[in-house]
C-alpha positions in Angstrom: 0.0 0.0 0.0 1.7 3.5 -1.0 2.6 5.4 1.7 2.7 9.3 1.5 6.2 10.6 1.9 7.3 10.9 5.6 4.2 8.9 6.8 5.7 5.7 9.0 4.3 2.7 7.0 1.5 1.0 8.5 2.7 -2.7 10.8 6.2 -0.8 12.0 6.8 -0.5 15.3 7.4 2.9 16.5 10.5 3.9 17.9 10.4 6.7 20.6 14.1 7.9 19.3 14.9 7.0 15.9 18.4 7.0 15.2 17.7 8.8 11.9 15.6 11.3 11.3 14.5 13.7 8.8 12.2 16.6 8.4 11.4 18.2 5.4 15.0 18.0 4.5 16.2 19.2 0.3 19.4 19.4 -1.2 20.4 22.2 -3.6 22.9 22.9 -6.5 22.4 25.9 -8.4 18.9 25.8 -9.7 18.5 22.0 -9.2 17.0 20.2 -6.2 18.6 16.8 -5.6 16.2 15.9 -2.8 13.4 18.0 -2.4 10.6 18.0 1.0 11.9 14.5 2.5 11.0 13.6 5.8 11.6 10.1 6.6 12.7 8.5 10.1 14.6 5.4 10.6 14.6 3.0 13.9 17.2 1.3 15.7 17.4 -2.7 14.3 15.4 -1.4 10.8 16.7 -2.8 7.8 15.6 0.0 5.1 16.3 -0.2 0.9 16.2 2.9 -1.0 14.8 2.3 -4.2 14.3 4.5 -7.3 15.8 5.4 -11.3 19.4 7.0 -11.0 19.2 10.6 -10.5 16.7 10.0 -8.1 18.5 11.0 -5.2 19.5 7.9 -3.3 23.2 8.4 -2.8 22.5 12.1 -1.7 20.1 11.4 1.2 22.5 8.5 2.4 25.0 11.7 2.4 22.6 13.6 4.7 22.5 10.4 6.7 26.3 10.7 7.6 26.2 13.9 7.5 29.2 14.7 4.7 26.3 16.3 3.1 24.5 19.3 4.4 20.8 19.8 4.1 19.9 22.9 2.1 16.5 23.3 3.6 15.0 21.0 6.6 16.9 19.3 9.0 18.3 15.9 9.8 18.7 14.5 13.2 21.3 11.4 14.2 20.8 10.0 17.6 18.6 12.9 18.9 21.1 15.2 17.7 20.9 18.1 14.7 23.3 18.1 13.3 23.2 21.9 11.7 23.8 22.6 15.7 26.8 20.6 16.2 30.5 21.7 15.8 33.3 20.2 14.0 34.2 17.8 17.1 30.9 16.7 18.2 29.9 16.3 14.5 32.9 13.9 13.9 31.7 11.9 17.1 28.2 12.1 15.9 29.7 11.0 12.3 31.8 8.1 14.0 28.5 6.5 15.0 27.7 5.7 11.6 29.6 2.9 9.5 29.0 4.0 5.7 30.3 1.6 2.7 30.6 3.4 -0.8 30.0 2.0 -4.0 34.2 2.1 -4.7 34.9 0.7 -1.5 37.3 3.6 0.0 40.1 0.8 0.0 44.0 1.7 0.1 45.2 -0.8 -3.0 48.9 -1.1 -2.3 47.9 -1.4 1.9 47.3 -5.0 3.2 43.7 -6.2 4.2 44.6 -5.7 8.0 45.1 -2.1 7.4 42.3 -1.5 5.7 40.3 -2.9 7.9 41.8 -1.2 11.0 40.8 1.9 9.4 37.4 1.3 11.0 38.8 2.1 14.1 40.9 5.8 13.7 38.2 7.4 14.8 39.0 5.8 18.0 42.4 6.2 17.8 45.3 8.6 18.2 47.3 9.7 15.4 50.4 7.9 17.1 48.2 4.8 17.8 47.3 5.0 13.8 51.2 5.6 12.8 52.2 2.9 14.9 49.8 0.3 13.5 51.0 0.8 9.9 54.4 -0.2 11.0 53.0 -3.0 13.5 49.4 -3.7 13.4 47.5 -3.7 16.4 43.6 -5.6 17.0 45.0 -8.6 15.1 43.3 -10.7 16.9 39.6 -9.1 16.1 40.3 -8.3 13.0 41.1 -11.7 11.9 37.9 -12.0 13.4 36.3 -10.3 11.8 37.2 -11.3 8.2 37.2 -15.0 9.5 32.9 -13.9 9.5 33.3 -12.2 5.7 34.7 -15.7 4.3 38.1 -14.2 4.4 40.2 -15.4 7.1 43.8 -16.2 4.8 43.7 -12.9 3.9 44.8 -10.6 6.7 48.1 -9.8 4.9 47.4 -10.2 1.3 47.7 -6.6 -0.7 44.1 -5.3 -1.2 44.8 -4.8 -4.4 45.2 -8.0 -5.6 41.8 -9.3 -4.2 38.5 -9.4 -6.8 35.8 -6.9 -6.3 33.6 -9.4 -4.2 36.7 -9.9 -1.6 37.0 -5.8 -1.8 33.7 -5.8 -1.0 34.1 -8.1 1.8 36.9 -6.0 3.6 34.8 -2.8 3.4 32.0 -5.1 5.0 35.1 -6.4 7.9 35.8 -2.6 8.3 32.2 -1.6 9.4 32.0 -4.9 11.8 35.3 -3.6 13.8 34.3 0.3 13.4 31.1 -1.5 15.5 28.9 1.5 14.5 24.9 1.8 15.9 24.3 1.9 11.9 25.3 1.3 8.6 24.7 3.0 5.5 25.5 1.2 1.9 25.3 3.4 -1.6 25.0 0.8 -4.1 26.7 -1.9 -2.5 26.8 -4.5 -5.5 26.9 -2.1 -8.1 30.3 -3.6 -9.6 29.4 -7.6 -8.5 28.0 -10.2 -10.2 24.5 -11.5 -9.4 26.6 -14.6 -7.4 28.9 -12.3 -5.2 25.9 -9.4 -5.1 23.6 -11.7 -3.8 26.4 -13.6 -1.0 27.3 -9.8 -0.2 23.6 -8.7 0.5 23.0 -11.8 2.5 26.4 -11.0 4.6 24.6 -7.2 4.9 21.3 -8.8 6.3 22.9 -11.2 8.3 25.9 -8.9 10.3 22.6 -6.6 10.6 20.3 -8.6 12.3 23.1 -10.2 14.2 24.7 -7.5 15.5 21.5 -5.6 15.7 22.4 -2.6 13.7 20.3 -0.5 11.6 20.8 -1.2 7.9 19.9 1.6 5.4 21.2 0.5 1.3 20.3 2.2 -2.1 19.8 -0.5 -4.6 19.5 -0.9 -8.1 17.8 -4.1 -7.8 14.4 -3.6 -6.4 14.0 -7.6 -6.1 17.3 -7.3 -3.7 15.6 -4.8 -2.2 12.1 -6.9 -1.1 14.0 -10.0 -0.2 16.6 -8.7 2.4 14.6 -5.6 3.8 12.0 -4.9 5.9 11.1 -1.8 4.7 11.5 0.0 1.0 11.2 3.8 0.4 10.9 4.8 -3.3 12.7 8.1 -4.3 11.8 9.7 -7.7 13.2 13.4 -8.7 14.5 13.7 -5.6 10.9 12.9 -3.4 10.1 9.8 -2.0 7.1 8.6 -4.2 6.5 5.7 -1.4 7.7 4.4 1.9 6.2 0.8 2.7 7.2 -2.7 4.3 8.7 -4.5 1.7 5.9 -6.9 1.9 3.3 -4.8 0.8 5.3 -3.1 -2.2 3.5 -4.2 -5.1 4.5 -4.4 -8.9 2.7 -1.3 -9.7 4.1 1.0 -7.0 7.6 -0.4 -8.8 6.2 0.3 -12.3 5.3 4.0 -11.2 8.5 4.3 -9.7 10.1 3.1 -12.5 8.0 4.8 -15.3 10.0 6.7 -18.4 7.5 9.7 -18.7 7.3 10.9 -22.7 10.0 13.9 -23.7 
């Protein structure tokens, strides 16, 4: 059933403080609006797809949702928290809370996998305790760890470079787990994989998710991937979301609508 934008979809349970939240939030270059009106909220343990034709403003709202991108109107809340009202340090603290995996990854190529991965944790660290760990590493233990969970435990001290996208993609995924951030944010996550490795790497998504009970929000570009390992989808057109719904009740002509080429 389509939901009008900013209107919690029927079924979810409310969350007294969401850890996302947005009101009436636009982004502005020039003349253009890349996001225009959105209000949306997200919950703690949700596991929310953004759907919608490119250009529609996916990867820019999961910008406002780390906060590298600033709203132009509206305003966008993490943890209770605006963050037009915050200053550089608390907004880097605020910012640290949030695990984001890009569609290129963000890897060092010549670095090894264990440095890469430790780069979850410099927000943690000092910039001696960062130095240091490029000559020696440090968390060897837990980061074996945690690519032992992403299929990739022989791999601590391979060159990244030399891995295929899907084991890229794995790293970035080990590099959230030891950041341990209260949520996760994923622009286009299998863009570059084949159906195989896109569909082991959203399964690895859902899973670490609903294991570690972190939010999940993920801009797709295939809406099936979208209903099968999310709760809830929220379709962005132009820059508006056109529908926000439990992925169960998305039906095939919300996507066609969603979807639709309109006449030049």
């Amino acid at each position: 059933m389509k939901q009008p934008a900013g209107v919690q979809a029927e079924g979810r349970t409310p969350s007294a403080s969401p850890q996302i939240e947005l009101r009436g939030a636009g982004v502005r270059y020039g003349d253009f609006w890349a996001l225009k009106d959105v209000s949306l909220s997200v919950s703690p343990g949700e596991r929310v797809a953004l759907v919608g034709p490119s250009g529609a403003g996916k990867s820019t709202l999961l910008s406002l949702m780390n906060g590298t991108a600033a709203p132009s109107e509206g305003s966008v809340e993490l943890f209770g928290r605006d963050l037009g009202s915050l200053g550089p340090a608390e907004l880097r603290r605020t910012q640290a809370r949030i695990g984001t995996i890009h569609q290129q990854f963000d890897l060092v190529g010549p670095l090894r996998v264990i440095h890469n991965v430790n780069a979850g944790r410099l927000a943690g660290w000092s910039t001696l305790r960062a130095i240091r760990s490029l000559v020696l590493p440090l968390e060897v233990a837990s980061t074996r760890q945690a690519l032992t969970r992403v299929g990739l435990a022989g791999k601590l001290y391979e060159r990244t470079d030399r891995l295929s996208g899907g084991e890229r993609q794995r790293v970035a995924l080990a590099r959230v787990m030891v950041q341990d951030p209260a949520a996760i944010l994923a622009d286009e996550p299998i863009s570059s994989l084949d159906p195989v490795r896109g569909e082991e790497v959203m399964g690895l998504l859902r899973d670490l998710s609903a294991e570690l009970g972190r939010t999940l929000v993920t801009s797709l570009h295939v809406f099936e991937y979208a209903l099968s390992h999310c709760d809830r989808v929220v379709g962005l057109r132009a820059g508006r979301i056109l529908f926000d719904s439990p992925s169960a009740e998305v039906t095939p002509e919300m996507s066609r609508e969603l979807y639709r080429i309109d006449p030049q």
